[in-house]
NUVO-64111 format. One record per atom (N, C-alpha, C, O): residue number from 1; atom name; x, y, z. Coordinates in pm, whole numbers, plus 50000, padded with zeros to 5 digits. Layout:
<pts>
+-----+-------+-------+-------+-------+
: num : atomo :    xx :    yy :    zz :
+-----+-------+-------+-------+-------+
: NUM :    CA :     X :     Y :     Z :
...
+-----+-------+-------+-------+-------+
</pts>
This chain:
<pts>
+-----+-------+-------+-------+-------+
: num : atomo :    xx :    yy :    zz :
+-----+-------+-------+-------+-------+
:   1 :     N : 54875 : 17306 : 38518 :
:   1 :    CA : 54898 : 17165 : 38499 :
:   1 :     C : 54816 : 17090 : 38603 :
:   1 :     O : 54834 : 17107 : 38724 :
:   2 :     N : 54697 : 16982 : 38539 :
:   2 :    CA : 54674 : 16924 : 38647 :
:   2 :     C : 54741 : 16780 : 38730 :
:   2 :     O : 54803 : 16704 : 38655 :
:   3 :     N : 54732 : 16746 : 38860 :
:   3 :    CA : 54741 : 16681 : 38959 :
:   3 :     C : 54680 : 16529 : 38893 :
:   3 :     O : 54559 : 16506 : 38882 :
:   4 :     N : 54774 : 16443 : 38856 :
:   4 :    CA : 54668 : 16270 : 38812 :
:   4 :     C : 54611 : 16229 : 38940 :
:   4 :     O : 54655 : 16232 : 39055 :
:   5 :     N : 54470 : 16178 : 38876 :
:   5 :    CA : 54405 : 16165 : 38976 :
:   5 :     C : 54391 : 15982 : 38988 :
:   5 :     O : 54354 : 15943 : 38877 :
:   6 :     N : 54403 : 15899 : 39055 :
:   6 :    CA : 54352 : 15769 : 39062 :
:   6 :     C : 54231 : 15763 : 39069 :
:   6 :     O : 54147 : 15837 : 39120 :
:   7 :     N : 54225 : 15638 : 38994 :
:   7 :    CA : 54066 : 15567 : 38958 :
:   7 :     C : 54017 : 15534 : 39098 :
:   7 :     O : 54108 : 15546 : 39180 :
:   8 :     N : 53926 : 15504 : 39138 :
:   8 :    CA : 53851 : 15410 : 39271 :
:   8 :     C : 53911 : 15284 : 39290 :
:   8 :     O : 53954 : 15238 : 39395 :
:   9 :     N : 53909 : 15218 : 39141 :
:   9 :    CA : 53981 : 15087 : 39154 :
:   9 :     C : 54100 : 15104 : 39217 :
:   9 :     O : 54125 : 15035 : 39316 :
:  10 :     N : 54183 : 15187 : 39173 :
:  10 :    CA : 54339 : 15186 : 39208 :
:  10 :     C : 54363 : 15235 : 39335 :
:  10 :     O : 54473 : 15224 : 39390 :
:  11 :     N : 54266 : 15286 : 39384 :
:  11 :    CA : 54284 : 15366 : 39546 :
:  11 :     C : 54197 : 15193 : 39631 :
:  11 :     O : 54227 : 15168 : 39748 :
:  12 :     N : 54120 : 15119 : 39571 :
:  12 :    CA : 54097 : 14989 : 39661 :
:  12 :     C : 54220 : 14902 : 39641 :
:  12 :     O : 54288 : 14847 : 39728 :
:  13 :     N : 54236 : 14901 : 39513 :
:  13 :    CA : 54326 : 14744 : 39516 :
:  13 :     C : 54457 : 14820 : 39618 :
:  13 :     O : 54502 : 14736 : 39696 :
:  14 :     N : 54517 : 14944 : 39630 :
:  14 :    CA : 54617 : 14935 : 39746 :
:  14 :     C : 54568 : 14916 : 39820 :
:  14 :     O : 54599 : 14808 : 39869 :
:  15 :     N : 54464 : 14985 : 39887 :
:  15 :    CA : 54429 : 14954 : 40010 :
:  15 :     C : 54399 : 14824 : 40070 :
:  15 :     O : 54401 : 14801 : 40191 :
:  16 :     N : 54364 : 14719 : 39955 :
:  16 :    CA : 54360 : 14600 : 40001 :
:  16 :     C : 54502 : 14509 : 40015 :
:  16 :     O : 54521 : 14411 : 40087 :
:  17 :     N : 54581 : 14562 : 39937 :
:  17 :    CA : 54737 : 14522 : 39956 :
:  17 :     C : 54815 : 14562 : 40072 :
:  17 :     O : 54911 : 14494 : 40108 :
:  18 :     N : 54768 : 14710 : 40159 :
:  18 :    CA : 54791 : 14736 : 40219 :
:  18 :     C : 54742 : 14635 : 40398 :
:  18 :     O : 54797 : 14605 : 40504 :
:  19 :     N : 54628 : 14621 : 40340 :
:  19 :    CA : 54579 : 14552 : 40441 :
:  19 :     C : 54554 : 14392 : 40462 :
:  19 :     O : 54496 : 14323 : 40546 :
:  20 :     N : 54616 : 14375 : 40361 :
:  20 :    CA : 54694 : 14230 : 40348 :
:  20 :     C : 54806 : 14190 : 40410 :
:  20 :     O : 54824 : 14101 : 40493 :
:  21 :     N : 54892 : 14279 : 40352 :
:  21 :    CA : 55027 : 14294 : 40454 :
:  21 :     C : 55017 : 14320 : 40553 :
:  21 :     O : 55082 : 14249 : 40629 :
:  22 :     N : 54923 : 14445 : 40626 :
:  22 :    CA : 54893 : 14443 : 40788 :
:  22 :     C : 54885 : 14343 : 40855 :
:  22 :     O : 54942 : 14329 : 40963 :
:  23 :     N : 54794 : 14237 : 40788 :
:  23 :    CA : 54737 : 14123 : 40858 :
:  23 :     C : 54831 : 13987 : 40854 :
:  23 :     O : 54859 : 13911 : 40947 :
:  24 :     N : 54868 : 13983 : 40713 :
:  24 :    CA : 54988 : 13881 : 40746 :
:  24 :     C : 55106 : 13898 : 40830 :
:  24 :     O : 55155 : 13797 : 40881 :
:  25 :     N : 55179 : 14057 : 40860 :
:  25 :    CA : 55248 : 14076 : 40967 :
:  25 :     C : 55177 : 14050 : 41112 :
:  25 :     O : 55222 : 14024 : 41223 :
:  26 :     N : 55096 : 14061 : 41080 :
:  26 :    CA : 55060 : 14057 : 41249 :
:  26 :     C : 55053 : 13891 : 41334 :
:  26 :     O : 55061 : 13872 : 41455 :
:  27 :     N : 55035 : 13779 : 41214 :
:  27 :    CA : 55044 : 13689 : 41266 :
:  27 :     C : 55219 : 13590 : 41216 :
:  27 :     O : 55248 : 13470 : 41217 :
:  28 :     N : 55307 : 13733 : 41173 :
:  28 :    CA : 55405 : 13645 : 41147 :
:  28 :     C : 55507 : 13642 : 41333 :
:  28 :     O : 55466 : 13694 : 41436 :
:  29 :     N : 55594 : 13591 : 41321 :
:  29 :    CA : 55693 : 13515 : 41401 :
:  29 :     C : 55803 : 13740 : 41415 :
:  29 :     O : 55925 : 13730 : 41409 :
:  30 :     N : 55782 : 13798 : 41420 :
:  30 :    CA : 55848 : 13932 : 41409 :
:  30 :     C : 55963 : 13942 : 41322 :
:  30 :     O : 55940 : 13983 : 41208 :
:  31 :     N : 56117 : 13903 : 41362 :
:  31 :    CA : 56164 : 13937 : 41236 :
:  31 :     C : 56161 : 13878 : 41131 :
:  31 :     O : 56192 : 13948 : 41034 :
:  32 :     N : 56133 : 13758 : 41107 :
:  32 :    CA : 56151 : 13669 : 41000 :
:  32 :     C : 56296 : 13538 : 41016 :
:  32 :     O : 56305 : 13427 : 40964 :
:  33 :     N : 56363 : 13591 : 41081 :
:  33 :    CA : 56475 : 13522 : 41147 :
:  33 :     C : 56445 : 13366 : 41176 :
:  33 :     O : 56338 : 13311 : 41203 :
:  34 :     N : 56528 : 13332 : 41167 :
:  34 :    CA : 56541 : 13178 : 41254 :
:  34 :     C : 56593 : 13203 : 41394 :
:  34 :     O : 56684 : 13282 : 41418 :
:  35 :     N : 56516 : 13119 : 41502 :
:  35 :    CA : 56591 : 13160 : 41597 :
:  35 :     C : 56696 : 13118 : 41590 :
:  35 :     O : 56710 : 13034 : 41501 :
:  36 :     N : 56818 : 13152 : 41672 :
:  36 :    CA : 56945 : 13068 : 41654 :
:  36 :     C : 56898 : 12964 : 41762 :
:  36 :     O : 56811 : 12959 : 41849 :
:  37 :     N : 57021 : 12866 : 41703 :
:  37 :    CA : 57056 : 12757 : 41782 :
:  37 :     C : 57086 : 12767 : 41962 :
:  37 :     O : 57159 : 12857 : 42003 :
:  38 :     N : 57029 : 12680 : 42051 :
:  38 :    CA : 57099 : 12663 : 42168 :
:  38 :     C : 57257 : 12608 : 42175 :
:  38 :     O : 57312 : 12523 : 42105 :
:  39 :     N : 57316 : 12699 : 42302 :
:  39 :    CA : 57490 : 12622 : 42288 :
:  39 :     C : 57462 : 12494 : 42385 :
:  39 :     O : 57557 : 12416 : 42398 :
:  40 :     N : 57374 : 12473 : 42436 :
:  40 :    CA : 57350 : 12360 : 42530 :
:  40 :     C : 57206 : 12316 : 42546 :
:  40 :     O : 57123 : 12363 : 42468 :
:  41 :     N : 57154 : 12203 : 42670 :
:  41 :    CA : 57044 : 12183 : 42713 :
:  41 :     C : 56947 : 12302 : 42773 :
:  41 :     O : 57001 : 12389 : 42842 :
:  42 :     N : 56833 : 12307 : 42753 :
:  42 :    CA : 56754 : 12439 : 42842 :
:  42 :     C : 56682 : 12280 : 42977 :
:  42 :     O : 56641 : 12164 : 42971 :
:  43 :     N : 56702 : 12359 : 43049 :
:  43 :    CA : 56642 : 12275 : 43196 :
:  43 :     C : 56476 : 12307 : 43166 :
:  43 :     O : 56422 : 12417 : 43159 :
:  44 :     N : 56418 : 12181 : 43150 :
:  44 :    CA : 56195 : 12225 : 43114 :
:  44 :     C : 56160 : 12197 : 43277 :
:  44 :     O : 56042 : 12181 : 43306 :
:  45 :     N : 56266 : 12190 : 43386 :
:  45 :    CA : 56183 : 12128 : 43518 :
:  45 :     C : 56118 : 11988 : 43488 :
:  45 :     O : 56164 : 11924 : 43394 :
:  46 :     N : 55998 : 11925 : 43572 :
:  46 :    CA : 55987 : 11802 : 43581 :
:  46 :     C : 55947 : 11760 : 43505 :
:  46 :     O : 55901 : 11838 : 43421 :
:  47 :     N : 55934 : 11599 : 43476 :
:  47 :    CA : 55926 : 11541 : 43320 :
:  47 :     C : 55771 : 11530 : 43358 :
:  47 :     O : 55686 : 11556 : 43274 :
:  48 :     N : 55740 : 11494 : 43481 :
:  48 :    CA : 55626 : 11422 : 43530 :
:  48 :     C : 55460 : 11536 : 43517 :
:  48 :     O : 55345 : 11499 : 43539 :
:  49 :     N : 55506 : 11674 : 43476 :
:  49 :    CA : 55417 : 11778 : 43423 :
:  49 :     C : 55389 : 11760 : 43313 :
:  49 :     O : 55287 : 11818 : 43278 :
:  50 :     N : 55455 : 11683 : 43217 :
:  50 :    CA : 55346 : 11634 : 43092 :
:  50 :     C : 55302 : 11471 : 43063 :
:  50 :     O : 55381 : 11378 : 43052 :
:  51 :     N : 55189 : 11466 : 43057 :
:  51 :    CA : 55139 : 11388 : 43041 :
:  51 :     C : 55122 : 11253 : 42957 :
:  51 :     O : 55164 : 11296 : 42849 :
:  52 :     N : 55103 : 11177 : 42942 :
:  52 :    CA : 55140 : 11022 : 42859 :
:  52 :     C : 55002 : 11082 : 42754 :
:  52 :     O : 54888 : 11111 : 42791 :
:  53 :     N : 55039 : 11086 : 42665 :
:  53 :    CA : 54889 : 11057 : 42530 :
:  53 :     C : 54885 : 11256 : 42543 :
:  53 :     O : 54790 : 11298 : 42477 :
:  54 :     N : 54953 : 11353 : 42601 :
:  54 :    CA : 54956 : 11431 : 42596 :
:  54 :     C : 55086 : 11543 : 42541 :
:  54 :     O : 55171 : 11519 : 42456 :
:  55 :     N : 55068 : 11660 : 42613 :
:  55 :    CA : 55217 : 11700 : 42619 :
:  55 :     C : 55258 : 11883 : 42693 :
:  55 :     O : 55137 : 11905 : 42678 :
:  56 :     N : 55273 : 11921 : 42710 :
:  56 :    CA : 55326 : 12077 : 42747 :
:  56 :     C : 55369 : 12176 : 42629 :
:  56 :     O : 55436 : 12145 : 42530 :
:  57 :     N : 55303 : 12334 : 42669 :
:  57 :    CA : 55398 : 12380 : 42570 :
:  57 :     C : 55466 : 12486 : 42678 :
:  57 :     O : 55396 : 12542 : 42762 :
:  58 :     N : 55599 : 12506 : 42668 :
:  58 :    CA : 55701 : 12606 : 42739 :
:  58 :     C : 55702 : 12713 : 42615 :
:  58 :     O : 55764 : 12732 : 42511 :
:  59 :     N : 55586 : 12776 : 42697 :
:  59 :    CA : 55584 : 12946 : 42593 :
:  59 :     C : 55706 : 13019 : 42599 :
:  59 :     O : 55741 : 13073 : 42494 :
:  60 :     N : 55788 : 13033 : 42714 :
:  60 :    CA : 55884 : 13091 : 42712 :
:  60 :     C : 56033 : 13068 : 42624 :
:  60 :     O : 56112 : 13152 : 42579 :
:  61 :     N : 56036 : 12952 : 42620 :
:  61 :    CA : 56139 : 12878 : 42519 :
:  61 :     C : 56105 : 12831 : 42407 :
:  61 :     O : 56190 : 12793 : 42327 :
:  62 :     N : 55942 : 12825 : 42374 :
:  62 :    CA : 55865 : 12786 : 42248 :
:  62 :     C : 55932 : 12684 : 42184 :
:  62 :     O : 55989 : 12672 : 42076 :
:  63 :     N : 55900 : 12578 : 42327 :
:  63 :    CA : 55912 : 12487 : 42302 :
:  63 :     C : 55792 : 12417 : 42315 :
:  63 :     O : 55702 : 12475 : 42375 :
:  64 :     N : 55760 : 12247 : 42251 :
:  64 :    CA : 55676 : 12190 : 42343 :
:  64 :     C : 55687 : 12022 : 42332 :
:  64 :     O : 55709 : 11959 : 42229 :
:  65 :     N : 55668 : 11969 : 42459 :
:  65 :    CA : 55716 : 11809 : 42517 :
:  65 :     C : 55589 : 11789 : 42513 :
:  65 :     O : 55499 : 11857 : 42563 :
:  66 :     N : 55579 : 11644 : 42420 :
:  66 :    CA : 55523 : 11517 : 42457 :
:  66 :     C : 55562 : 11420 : 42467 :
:  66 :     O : 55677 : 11387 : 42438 :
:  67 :     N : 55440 : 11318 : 42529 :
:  67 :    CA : 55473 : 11181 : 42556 :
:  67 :     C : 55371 : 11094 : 42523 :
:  67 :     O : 55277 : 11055 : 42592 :
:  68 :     N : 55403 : 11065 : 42394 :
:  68 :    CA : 55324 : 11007 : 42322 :
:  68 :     C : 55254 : 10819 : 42397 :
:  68 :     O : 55147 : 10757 : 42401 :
:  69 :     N : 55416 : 10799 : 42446 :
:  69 :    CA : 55391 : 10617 : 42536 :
:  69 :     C : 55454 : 10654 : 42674 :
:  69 :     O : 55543 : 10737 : 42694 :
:  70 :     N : 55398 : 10585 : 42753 :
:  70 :    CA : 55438 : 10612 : 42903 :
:  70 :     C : 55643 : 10628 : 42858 :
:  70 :     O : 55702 : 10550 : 42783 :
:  71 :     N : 55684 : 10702 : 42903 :
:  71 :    CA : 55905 : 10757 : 42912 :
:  71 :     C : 55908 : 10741 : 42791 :
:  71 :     O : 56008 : 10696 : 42736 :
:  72 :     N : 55789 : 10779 : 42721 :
:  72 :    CA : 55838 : 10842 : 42510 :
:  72 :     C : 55834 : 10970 : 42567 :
:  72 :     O : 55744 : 11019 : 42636 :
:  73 :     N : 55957 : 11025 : 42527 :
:  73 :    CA : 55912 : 11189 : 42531 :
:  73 :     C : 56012 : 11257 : 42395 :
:  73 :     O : 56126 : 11234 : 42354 :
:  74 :     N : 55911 : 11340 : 42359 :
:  74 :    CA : 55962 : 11419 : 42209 :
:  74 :     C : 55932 : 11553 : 42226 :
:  74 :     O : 55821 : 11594 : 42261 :
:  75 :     N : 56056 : 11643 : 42196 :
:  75 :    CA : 56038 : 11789 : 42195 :
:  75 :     C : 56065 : 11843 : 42009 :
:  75 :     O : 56139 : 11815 : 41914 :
:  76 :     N : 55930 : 11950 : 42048 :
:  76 :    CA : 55920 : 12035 : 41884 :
:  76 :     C : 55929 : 12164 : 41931 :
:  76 :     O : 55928 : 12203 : 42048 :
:  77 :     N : 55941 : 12247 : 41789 :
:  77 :    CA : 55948 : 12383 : 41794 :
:  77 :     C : 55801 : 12417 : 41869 :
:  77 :     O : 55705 : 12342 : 41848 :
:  78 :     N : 55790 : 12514 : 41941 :
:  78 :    CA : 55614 : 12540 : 41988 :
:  78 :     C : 55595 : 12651 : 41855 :
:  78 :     O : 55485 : 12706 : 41863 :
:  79 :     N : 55643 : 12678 : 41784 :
:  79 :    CA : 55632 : 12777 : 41646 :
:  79 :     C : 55571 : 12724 : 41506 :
:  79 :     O : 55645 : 12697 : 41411 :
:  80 :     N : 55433 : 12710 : 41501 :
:  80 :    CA : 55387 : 12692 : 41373 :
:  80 :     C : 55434 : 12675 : 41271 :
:  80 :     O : 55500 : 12776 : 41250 :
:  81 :     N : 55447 : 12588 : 41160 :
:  81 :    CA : 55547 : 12638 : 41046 :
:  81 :     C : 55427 : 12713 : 40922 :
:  81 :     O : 55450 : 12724 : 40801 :
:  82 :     N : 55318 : 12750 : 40982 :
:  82 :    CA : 55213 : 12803 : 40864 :
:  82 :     C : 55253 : 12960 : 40880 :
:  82 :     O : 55264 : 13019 : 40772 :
:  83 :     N : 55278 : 13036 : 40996 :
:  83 :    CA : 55277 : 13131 : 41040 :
:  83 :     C : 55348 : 13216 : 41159 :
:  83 :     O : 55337 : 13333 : 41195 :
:  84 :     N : 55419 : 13115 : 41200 :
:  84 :    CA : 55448 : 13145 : 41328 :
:  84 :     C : 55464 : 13190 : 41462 :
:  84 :     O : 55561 : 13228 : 41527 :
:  85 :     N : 55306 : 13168 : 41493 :
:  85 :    CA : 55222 : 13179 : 41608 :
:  85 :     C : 55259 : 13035 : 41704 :
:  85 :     O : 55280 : 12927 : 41649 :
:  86 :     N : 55262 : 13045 : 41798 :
:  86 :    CA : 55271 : 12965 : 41876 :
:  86 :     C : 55196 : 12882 : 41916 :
:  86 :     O : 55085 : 12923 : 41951 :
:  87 :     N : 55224 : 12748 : 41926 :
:  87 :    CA : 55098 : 12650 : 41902 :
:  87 :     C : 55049 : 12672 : 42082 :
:  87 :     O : 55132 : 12704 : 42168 :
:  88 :     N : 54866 : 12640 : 42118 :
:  88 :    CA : 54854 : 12648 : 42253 :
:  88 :     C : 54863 : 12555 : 42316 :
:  88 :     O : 54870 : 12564 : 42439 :
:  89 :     N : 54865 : 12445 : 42258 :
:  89 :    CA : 54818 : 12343 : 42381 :
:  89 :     C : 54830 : 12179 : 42260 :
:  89 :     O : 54866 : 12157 : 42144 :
:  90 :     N : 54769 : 12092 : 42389 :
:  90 :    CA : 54832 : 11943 : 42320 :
:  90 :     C : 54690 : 11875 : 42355 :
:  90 :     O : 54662 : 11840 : 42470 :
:  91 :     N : 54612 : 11862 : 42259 :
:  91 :    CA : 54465 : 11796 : 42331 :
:  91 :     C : 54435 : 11743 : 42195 :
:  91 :     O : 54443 : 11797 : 42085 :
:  92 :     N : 54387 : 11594 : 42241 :
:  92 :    CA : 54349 : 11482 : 42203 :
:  92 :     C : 54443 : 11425 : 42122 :
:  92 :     O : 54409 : 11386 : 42010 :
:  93 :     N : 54592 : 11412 : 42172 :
:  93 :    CA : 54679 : 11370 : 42093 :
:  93 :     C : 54700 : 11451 : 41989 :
:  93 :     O : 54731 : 11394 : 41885 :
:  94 :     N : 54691 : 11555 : 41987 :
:  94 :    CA : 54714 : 11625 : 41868 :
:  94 :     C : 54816 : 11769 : 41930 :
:  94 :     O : 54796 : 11794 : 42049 :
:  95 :     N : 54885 : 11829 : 41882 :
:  95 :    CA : 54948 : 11957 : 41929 :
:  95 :     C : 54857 : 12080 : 41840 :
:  95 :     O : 54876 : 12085 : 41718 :
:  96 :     N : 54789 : 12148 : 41885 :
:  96 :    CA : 54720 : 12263 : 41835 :
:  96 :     C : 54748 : 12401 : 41828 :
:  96 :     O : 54789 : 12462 : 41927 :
:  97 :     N : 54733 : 12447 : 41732 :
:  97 :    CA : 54767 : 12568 : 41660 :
:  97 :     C : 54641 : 12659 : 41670 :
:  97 :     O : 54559 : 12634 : 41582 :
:  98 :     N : 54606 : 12755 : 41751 :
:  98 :    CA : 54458 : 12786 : 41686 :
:  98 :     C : 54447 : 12900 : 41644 :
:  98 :     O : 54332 : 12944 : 41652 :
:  99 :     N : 54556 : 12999 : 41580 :
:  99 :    CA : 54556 : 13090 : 41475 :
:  99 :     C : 54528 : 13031 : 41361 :
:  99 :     O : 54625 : 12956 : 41374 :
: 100 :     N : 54497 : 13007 : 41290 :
: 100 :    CA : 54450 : 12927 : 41153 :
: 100 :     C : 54391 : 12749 : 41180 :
: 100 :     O : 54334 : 12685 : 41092 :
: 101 :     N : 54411 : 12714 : 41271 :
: 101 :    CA : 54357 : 12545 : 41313 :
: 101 :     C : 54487 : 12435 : 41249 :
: 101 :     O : 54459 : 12319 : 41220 :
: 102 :     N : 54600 : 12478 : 41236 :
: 102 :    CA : 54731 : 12361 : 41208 :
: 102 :     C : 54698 : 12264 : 41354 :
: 102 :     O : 54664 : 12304 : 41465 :
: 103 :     N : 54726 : 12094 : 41296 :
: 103 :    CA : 54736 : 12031 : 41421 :
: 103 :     C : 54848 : 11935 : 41365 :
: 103 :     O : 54877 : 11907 : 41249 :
: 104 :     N : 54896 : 11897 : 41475 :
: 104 :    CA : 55055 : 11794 : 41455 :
: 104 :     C : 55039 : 11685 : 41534 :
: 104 :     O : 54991 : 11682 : 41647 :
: 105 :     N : 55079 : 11597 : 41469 :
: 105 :    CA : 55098 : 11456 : 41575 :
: 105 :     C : 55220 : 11508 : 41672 :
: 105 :     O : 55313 : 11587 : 41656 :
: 106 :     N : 55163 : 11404 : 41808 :
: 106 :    CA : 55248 : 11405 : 41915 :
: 106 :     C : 55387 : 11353 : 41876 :
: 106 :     O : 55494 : 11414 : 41880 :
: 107 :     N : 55358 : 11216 : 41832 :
: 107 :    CA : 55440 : 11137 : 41801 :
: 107 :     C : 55585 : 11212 : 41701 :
: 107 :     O : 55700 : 11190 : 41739 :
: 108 :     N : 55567 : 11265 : 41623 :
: 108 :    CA : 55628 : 11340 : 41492 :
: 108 :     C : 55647 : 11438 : 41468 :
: 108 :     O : 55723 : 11472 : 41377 :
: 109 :     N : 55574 : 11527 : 41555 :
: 109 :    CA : 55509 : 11678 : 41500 :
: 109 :     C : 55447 : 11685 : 41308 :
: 109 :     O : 55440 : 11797 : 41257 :
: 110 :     N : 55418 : 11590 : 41242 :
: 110 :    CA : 55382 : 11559 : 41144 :
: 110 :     C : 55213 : 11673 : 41129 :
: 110 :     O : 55123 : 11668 : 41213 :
: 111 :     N : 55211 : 11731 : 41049 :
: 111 :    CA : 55093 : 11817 : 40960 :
: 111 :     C : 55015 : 11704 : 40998 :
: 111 :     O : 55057 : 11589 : 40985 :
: 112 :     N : 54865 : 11741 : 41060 :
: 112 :    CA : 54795 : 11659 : 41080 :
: 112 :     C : 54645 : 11691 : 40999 :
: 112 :     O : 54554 : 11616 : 40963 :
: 113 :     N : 54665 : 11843 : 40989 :
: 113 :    CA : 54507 : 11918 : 40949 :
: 113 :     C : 54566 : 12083 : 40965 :
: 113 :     O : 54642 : 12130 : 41049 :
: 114 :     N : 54503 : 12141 : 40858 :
: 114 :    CA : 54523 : 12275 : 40854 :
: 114 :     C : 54662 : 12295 : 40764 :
: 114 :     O : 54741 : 12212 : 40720 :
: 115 :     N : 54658 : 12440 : 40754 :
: 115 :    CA : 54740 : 12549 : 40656 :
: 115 :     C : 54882 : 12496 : 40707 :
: 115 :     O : 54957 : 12552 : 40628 :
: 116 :     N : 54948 : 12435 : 40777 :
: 116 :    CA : 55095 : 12433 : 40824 :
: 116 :     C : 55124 : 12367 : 40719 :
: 116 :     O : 55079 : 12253 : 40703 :
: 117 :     N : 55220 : 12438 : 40608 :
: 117 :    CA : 55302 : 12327 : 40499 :
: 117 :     C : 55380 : 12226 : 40576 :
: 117 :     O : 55386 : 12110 : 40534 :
: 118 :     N : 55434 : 12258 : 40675 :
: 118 :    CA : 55557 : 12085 : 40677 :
: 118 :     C : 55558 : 12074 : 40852 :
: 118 :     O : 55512 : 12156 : 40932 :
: 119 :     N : 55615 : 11969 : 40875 :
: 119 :    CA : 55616 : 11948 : 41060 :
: 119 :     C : 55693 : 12039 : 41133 :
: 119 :     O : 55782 : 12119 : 41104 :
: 120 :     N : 55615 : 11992 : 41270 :
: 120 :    CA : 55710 : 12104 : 41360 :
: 120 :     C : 55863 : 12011 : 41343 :
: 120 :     O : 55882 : 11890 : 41334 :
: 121 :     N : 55975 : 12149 : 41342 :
: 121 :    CA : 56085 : 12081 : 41399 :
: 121 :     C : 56101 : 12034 : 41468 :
: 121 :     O : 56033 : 12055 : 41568 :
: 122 :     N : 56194 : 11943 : 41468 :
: 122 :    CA : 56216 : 11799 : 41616 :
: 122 :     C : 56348 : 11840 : 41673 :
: 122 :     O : 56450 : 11866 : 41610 :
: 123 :     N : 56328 : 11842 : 41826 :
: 123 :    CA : 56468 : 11836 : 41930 :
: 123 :     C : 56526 : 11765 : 42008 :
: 123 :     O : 56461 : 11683 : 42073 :
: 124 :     N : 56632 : 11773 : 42022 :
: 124 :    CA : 56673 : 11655 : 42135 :
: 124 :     C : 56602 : 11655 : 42243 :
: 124 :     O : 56577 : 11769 : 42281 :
: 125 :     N : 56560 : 11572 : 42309 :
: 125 :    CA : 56520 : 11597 : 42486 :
: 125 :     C : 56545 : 11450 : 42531 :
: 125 :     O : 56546 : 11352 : 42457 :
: 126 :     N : 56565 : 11451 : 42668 :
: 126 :    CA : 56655 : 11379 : 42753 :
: 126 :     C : 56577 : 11400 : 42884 :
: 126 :     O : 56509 : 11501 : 42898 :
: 127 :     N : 56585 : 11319 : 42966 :
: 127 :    CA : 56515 : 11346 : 43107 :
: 127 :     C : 56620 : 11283 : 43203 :
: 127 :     O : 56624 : 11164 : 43235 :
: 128 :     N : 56712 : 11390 : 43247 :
: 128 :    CA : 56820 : 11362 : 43395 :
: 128 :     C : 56779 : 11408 : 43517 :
: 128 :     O : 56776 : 11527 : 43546 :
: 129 :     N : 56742 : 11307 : 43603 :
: 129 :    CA : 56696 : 11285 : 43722 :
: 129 :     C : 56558 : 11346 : 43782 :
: 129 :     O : 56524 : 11396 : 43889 :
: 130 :     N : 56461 : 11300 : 43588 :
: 130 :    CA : 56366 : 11293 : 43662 :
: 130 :     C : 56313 : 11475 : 43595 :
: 130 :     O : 56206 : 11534 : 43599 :
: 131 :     N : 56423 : 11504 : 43550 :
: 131 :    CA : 56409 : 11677 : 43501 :
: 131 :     C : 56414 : 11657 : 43284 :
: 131 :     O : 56485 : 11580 : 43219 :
: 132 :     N : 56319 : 11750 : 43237 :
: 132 :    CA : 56339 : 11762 : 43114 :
: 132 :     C : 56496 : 11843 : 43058 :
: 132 :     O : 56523 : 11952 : 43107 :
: 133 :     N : 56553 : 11806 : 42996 :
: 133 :    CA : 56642 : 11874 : 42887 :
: 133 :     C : 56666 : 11863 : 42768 :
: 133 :     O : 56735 : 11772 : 42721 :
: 134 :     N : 56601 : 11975 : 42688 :
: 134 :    CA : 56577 : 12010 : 42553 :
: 134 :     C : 56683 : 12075 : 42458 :
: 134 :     O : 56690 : 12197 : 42472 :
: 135 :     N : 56764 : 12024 : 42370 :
: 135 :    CA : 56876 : 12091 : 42279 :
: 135 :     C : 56798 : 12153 : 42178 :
: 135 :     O : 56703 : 12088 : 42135 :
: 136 :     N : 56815 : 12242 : 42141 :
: 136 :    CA : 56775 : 12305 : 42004 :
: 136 :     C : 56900 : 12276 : 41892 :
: 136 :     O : 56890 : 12317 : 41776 :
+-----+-------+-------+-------+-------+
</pts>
């Protein structure tokens, strides 16, 4: 009895499925999860480290503060919603993504350019004495 053998075609098209999925895991967020919710404020330290027409991103809490008008300050997810890579940085009024090029208004986290279907999520933030505090 013989062994079926696959066509060429059928040994590429997995392999390209295979390596589709490689690549889209690699730039997803790991489990797929939402993070959960905070039970309180996270302390970001001083307000006065981000900038007016700019903003910070706190890689560690993936979060990120701007300040769009001199004591406007707005906190978003620092988590892409195209992919969930972490956005790097906040330059030229824009919050930047540069795994695929997503950019967000300061003001909104509003889709500004690029693959991100919808805005970053928005958080509470508060500045007591001079210190950031961010609710998720």
């Amino acid at each position: 009895m013989s062994e079926p053998v696959a066509s060429r075609r059928t040994v590429l098209c997995c392999a390209a499925v295979a390596l589709a999925g490689a690549t889209a895991a690699g730039c997803s967020s790991g489990s797929g999860k939402e993070e959960p919710k905070s039970s309180g404020p996270i302390d970001l330290g001083s307000a006065s480290e981000v900038p007016v027409g700019g903003g910070k991103v706190y890689r560690e809490q993936a979060v990120v503060v701007t300040q769009p008008a001199a004591g406007e300050y707005k906190a978003f997810s620092a988590k892409c919603t195209h992919a969930g890579c972490l956005v790097n940085g906040v330059v030229k009024e824009q919050i930047q993504c540069l795994c695929h090029g997503s950019r967000f208004g300061i003001s909104d986290g509003a889709v500004q350019d690029g693959p991100a279907p919808k805005p970053l999520p928005e958080y509470k933030v508060a500045v007591q004495d001079g210190k950031l505090e961010v609710t998720k």
